[in-house]
Each structure stands twice: as C-alpha cells, then as structure tokens.
C-alpha positions as CSV (number, residue, x, y, z in Angstrom):
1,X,-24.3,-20.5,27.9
2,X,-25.4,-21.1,24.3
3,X,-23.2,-18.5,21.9
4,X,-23.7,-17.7,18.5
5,X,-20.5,-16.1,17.0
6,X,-19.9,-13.5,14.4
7,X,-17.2,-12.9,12.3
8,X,-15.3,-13.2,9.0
9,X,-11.6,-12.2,9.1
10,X,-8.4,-13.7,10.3
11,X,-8.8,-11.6,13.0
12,X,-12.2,-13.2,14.4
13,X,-10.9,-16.3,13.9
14,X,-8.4,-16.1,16.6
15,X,-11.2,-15.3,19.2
16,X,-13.4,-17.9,18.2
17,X,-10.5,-20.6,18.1
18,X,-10.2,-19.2,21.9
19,X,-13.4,-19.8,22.8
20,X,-13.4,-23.0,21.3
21,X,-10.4,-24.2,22.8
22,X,-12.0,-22.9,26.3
23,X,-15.1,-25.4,25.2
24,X,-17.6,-22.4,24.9
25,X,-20.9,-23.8,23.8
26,X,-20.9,-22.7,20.3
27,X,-24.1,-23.7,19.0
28,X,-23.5,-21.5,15.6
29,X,-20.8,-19.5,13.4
30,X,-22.4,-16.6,11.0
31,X,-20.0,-15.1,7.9
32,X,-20.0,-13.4,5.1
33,X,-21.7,-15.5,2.6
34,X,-19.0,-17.3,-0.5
35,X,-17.8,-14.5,-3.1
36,X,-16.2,-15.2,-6.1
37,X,-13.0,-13.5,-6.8
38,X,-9.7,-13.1,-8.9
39,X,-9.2,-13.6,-12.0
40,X,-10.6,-17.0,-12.5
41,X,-13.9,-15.6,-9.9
42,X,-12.7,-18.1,-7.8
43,X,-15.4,-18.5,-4.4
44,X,-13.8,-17.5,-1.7
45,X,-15.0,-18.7,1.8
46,X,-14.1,-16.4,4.6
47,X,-11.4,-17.0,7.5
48,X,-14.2,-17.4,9.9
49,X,-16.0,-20.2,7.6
50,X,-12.9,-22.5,7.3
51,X,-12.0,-22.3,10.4
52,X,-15.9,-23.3,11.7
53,X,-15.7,-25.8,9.2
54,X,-12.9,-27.7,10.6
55,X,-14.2,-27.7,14.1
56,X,-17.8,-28.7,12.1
57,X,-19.4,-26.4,14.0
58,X,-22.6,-24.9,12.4
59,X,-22.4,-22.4,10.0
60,X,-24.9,-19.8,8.2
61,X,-24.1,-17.1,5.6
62,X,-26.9,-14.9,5.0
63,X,-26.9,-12.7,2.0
64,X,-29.1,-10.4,4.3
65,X,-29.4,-10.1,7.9
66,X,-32.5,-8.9,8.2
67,X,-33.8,-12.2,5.8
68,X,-36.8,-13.2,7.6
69,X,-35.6,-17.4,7.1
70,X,-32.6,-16.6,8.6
71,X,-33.9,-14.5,11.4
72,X,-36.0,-17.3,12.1
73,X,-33.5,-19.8,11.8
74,X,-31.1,-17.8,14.1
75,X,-34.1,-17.5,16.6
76,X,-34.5,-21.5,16.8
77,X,-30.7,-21.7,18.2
78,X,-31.7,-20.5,21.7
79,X,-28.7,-18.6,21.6
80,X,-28.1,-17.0,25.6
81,X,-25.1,-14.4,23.8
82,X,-24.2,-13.4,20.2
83,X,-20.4,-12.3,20.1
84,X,-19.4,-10.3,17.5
85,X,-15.8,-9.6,16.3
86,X,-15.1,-8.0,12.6
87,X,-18.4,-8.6,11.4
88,X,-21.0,-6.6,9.5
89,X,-23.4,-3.7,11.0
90,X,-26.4,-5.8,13.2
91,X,-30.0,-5.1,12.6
92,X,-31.7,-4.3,15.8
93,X,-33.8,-7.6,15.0
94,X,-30.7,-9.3,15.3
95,X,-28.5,-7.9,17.9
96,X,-31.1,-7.6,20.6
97,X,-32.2,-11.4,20.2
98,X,-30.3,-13.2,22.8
99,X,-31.6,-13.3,26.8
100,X,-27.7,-11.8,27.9
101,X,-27.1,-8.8,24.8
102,X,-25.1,-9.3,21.7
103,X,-21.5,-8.1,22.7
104,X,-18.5,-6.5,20.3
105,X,-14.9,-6.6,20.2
106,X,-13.2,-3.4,18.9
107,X,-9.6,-2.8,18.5
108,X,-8.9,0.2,20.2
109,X,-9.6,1.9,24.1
110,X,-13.5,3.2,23.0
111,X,-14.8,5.6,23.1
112,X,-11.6,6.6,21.0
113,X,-11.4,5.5,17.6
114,X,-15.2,4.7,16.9
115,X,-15.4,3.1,13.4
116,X,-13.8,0.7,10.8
117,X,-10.2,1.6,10.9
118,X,-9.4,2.2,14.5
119,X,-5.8,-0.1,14.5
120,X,-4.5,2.2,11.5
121,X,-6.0,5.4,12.7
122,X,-4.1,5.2,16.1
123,X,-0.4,4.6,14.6
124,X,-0.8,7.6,11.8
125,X,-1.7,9.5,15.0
126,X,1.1,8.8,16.2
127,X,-0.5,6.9,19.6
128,X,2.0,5.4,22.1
129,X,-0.7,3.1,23.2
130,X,-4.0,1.6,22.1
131,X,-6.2,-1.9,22.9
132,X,-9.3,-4.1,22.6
133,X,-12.6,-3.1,24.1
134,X,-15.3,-5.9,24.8
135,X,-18.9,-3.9,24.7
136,X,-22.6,-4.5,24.3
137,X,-23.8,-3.5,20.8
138,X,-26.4,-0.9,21.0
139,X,-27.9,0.8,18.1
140,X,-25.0,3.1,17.5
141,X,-22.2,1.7,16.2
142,X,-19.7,1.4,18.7
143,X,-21.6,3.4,21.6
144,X,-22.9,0.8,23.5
145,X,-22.0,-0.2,27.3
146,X,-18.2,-0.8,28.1
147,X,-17.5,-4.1,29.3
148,X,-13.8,-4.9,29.7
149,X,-10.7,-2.6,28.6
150,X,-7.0,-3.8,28.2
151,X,-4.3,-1.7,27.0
152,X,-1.1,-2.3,24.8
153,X,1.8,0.1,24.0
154,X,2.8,0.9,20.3
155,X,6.2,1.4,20.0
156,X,8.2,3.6,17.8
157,X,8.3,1.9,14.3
158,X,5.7,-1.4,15.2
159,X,3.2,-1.6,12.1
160,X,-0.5,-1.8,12.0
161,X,-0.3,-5.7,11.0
162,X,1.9,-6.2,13.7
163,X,-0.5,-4.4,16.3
164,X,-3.4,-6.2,14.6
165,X,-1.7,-9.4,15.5
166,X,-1.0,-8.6,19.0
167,X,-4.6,-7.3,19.7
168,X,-6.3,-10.2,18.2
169,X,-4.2,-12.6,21.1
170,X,-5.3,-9.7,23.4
171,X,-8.8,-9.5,22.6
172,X,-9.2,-13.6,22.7
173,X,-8.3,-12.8,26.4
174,X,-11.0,-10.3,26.7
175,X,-13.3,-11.8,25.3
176,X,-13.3,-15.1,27.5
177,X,-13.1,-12.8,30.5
178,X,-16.0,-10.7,29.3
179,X,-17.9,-14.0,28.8
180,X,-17.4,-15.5,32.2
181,X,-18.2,-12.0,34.1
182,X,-21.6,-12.3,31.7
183,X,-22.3,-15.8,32.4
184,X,-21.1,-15.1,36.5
185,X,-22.9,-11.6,36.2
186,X,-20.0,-10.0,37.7
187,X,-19.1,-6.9,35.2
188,X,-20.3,-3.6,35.8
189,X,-21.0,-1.8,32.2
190,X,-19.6,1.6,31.9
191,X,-21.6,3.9,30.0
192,X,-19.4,5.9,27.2
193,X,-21.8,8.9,27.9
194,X,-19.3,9.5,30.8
195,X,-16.4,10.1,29.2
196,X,-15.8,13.2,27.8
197,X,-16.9,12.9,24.4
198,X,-16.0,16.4,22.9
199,X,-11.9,15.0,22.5
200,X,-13.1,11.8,21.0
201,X,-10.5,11.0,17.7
202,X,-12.4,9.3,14.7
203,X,-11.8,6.1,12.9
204,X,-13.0,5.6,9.2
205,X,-12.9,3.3,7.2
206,X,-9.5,3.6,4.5
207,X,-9.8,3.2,0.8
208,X,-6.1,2.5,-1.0
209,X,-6.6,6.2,-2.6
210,X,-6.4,7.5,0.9
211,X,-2.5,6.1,1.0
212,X,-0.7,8.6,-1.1
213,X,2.4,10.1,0.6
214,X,3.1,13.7,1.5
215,X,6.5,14.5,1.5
216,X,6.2,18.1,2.3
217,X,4.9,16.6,5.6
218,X,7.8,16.1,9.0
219,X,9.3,12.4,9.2
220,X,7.5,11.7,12.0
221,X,4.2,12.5,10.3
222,X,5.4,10.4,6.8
223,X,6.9,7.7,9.4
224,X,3.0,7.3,11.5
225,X,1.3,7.3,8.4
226,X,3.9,4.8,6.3
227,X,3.5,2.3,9.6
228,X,-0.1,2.8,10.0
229,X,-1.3,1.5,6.5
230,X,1.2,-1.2,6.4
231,X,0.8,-4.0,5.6
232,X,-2.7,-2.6,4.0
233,X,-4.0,-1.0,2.0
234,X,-0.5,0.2,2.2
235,X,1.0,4.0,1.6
236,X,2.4,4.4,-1.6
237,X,3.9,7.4,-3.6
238,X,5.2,8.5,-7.3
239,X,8.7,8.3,-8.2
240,X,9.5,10.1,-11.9
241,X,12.6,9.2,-14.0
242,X,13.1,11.1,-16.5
243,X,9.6,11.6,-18.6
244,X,8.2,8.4,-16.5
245,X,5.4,8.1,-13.6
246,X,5.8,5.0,-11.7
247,X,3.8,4.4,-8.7
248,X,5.5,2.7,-5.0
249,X,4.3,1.2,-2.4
250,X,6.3,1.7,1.2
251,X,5.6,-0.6,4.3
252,X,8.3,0.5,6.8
253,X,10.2,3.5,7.3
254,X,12.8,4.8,10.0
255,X,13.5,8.4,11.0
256,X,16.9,9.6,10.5
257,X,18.8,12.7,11.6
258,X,20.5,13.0,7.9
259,X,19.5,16.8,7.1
260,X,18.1,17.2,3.6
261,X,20.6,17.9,1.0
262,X,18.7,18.2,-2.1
263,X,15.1,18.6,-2.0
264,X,12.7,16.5,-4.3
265,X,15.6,13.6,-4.9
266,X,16.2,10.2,-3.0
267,X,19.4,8.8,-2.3
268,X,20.6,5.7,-0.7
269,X,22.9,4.4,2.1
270,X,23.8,1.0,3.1
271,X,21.0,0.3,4.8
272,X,18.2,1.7,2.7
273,X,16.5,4.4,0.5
274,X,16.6,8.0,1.8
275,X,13.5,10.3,1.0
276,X,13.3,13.4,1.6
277,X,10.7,15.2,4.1
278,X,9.8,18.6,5.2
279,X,12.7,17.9,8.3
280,X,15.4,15.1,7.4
281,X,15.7,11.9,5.6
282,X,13.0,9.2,6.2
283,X,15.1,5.2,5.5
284,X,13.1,3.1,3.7
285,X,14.1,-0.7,3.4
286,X,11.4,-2.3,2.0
287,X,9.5,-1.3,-1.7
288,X,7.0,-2.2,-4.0
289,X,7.2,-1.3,-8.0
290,X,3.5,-1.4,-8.9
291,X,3.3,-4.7,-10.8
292,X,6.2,-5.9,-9.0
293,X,6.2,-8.3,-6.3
294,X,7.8,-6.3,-2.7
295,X,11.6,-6.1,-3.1
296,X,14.1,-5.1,-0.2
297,X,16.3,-1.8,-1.7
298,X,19.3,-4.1,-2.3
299,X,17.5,-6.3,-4.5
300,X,15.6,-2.5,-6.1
301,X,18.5,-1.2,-6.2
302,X,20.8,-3.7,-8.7
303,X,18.2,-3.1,-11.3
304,X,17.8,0.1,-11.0
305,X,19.7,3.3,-10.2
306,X,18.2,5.1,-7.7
307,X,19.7,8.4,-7.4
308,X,17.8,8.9,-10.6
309,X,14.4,9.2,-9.0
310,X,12.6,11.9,-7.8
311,X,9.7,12.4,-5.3
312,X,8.6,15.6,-7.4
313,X,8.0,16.2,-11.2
C-alpha cells in the first residue's frame, strides 16, 4: 500500500523508523511546519522532519491542514492509508481521503484516557497497567473504531518518560500489525460504543501550572503524581528559608514508612530528602533549584543545609 505518515515528536519517529525498516511504501511524511525558538529564535525542525529527511523521504509542512494547495497536493499522492501518531487534530477533508481510513496510535487501552495526556494521566492515577491502541480516526477525537490493543504493566515507581519509551517500541509493533491486518483485511474493528462508557477516566492536556505539589495529600497520591509528570512538564513545589520563596522541581520519589515527625519541615537520610505528606515521609533523590540545572540531593545538599527548608510558610 501507499502510506502517508503523520507525526512530529520523538515518539512518532520510532513508529515510522519501524515501518521504514519493514520497507512500508512511504510515499510522504507531514509535520509541524519549522518554528523558531530560544533565545537566538533558532528554527527548529521537528523529530519527525529530521528523521524523514535522512531516509529523503518526502516531506510537507503545512501551516494549515485544511490549505486548499496542500489538500491538493496530499490528494496527488494516491495515498491507500494515512497513519497518524502524535500529530495535530485532522480535518474531515483530510482524514477521510485515503481508499483504507486514516488510522491513530494512542498511548493508552481506549476508550480510557481519551485526550492529549493519556501516558501521565494513567501513572498519577495510580494505574498498574496501561498501552497503545491502533484505531481509525473518526470525527471525534479518539472515538473512532478499535483496531488492535496491547497492554503493558506500570510498575510501582516507573516514570511517565520511561512508560513513554516503552509504549512507543510497543506501539511500532502495533502499528505494523494493524497495517498488515488492513492491507490482508483481516481485523475486525471494535466499536467503543460497546464498552461501557459511563466509567471512562479522562486525559487532558497538562500545562506546567498544573504540577504544583500537595503535601497535605497521602504518599502514594504525591508519589503517582511526582512519577506521572516526570520527566515533563515536571511536578514542582515551594521550599521557604527563612523570608525566601524558591521554587523545585521533583522527578522521582519513593514511599517510605518513616512516620512524620515534624510537620511542614524536610529532613534528609543517606539516601535522600524526606518530605513530609499527610501519612509518612515521601524520599526524594533527585531536585531541581529553578534556574539550576537538576542536581542529585548529595550534590543539593553540600551547598545547602537542608533541614532549613520548609514545605509551608
């Protein structure tokens, strides 16, 4: 079949390195279109772009999808199948194009975790598994036709970059299957209207505002949400010394079963920084001074002393 891919993160890349590998007629790549960015506005390409580039596979970057040039361009690929993975929302123009259906890779077991944040959503609800789900696109976002499920466990203190790692090498699987059983016409869609919709958990999108800690929350809640915004956009709280607000960002934690001593007042151990919780003492080796670069507590901790901190004011 002729496939026109989708993408523009790291994540994308990994599935469309797959299918190149499994010599996939890729007849064109479309990404986000060059931004510049930084301090020196820098353009940035996406992933995706570099990536295509190196293979010199055919790339476009429309500003807009619905651009009737590019539409028209798009059209003259003959494309079979689009394939979709961490791309933008498709125009119903767009999507319903090829001859076989435009299909979509999302990171968790639809129809839970509809939406842009489904990785992080699962590990600050504390899931003990998730996975990839390969599905036609229809004109709600992540509603259409189930094509192939597989399933990972998350385990106890595993982070959502190292999920997201592990379902991208997952979802390169699926993917290729989901594109043979196409091509074979061997899958069997499953509609999502037959699941039971009514216990369906959400998945919005994340700004870095959402990441401030609770501590009057239970470990395990501080722990789920710590490991589910690492390594972005990252939880962070306020520490105060003295008559000073300084902001931190945290990437892993551990649950202890050191009961609270003094409320409000970190302490430290020889392997970490102990905050208090609602429960017991959540470990933290790992920190981030805002305008600092990410320091383990050892190296925090020789130029600083950090009994002197508090988590309250």
């Amino acid at each position: 079949m002729r496939i026109v891919f989708m993408g523009t993160p790291d994540f994308a890349v990994v599935i469309l390195k797959a299918m190149v590998e499994a010599k996939h007629q890729v007849v064109g790549v479309v990404t986000v279109a060059d931004k510049p960015s930084g301090r020196g506005q820098k353009v940035n390409e996406s992933a995706v772009k570099k990536f295509a580039a190196s293979q010199e596979l055919f790339i476009m970057q429309p500003e807009k999808l619905k651009d009737e040039q590019f539409v028209s361009d798009l059209k003259a690929l003959s494309a079979d199948l689009f394939v979709v993975v961490a791309f933008r929302m498709l125009p119903e123009v767009i999507w319903s194009m090829p001859s076989k259906g435009t299909i979509n890779l999302h990171g968790s077991l639809l129809p839970q975790y509809r939406g842009a944040a489904p990785i992080n959503w699962a590990i600050i609800n504390g899931e003990k598994e998730t996975g990839v789900t390969s599905f036609f696109i229809e004109k709600e976002i992540d509603t259409g036709k189930i094509l192939i499920q597989e399933k990972i466990k998350i385990l106890e203190n595993q982070t959502a970059g190292e999920i997201h790692d592990l379902l991208a090498e997952l979802g390169a699987s699926v993917i290729l299957k989901t594109i043979d059983g196409i091509q074979t016409d061997t899958l069997e869609p499953i509609d999502q209207a037959t699941f039971d919709l009514s216990t369906i958990k959400h998945a919005p999108k994340i700004f870095k505002e959402d990441g401030q800690i609770n501590w009057n929350q239970s470990a395990q809640l501080i722990h789920n949400f710590i490991r589910g915004l690492s390594p972005y956009p990252g939880a962070y709280t306020y520490l105060y010394k003295d008559d000073k607000k300084m902001m931190f960002k945290i990437f892993g934690s551990k649950i202890t079963n050191i009961p609270i001593k003094e409320k409000g007042f970190i302490k430290v151990d020889s392997e970490g920084i102990l905050f208090p919780t609602e429960n017991c003492y959540l470990r933290v080796d790992e920190i981030q001074m805002e305008g600092k670069r990410r320091m383990t507590f050892k190296e925090f901790q020789a130029g600083n002393e950090i009994q002197s901190f508090k988590t309250i004011e």
